[in-house]
C-alpha positions in Angstrom: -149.6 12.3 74.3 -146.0 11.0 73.8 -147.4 7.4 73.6 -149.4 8.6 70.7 -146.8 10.2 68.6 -145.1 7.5 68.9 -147.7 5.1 67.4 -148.3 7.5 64.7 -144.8 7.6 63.8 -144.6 4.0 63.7 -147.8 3.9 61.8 -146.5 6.1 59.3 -143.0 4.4 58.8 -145.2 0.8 58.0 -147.3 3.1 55.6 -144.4 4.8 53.8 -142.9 1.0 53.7 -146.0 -0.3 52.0 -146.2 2.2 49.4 -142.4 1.7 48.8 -142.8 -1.9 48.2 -145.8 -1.4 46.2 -144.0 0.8 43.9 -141.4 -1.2 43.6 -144.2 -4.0 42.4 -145.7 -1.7 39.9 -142.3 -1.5 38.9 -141.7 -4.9 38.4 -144.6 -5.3 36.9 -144.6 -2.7 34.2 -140.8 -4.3 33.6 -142.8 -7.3 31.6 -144.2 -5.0 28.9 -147.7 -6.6 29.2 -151.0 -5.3 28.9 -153.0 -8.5 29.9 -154.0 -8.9 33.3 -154.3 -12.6 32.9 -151.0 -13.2 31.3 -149.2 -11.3 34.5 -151.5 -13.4 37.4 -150.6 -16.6 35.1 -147.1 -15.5 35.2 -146.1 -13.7 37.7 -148.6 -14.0 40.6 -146.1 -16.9 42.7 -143.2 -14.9 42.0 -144.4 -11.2 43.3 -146.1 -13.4 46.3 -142.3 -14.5 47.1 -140.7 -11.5 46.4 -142.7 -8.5 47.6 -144.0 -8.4 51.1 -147.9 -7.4 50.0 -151.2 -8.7 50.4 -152.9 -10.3 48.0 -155.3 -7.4 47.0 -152.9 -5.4 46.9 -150.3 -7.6 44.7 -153.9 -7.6 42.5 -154.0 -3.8 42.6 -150.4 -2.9 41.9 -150.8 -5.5 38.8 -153.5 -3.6 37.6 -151.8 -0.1 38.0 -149.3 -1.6 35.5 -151.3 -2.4 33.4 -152.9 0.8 33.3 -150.1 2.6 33.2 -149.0 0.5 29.7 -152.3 1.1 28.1 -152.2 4.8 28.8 -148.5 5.4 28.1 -149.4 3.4 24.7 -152.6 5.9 24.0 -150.4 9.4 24.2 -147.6 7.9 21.7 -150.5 7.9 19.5 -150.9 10.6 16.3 -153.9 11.8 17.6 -153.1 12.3 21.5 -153.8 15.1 23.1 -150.6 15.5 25.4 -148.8 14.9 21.4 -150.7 17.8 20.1 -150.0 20.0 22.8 -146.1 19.3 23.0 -146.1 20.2 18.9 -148.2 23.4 19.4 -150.6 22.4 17.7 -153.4 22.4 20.5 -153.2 25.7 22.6 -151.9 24.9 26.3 -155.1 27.0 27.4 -157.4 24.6 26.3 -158.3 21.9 28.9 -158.1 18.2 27.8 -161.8 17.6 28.6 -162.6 20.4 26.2 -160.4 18.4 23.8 -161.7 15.2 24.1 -165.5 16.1 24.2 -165.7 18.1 20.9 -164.1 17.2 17.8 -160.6 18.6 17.2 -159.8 20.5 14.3 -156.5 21.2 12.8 
């Protein structure tokens, strides 16, 4: 019982540090303003080998999550966003985004 505790302890302290240092690549990642997947493997994929202690899927995932995260950060600084609308008042907070985005909106 004690022996297993243990191991789960230590299982979770190698999971928190993998998340940490995948974080810390999304991070990194995001820090090259890109939203091309093939520019950052070009680019970066030797370095974030050497410097971040991952795996190569999930170097490929945390990669991706950047540029996920540019793409949508670039979508709601648009005119028409919903989370844009809502922060102006001009979209009650009641209404859920999905109603939002699957009939037309009109002001």
């Amino acid at each position: 019982m004690l022996l297993e505790r243990f191991l789960s302890l230590i299982g979770g302290l190698a999971l928190n540090r993998t998340l940490n240092e995948y974080f810390r690549l999304v991070k990194w990642h995001t820090g090259f303003n890109s939203k091309s997947k093939s520019f950052l493997h070009e680019n970066c994929y030797w370095k974030d080998k050497g410097l971040f202690n991952l795996n190569a899927t999930l170097n490929q995932t945390a990669r991706d999550k950047a540029v996920e995260i540019l793409k949508r950060s670039e979508e709601n600084r648009r005119e028409d966003s919903v989370l844009r609308l809502l922060s102006q008042g001009r979209i009650s907070s009641h209404v859920s985004i999905g109603e939002v985005k699957n009939e037309e909106l009109r002001l």
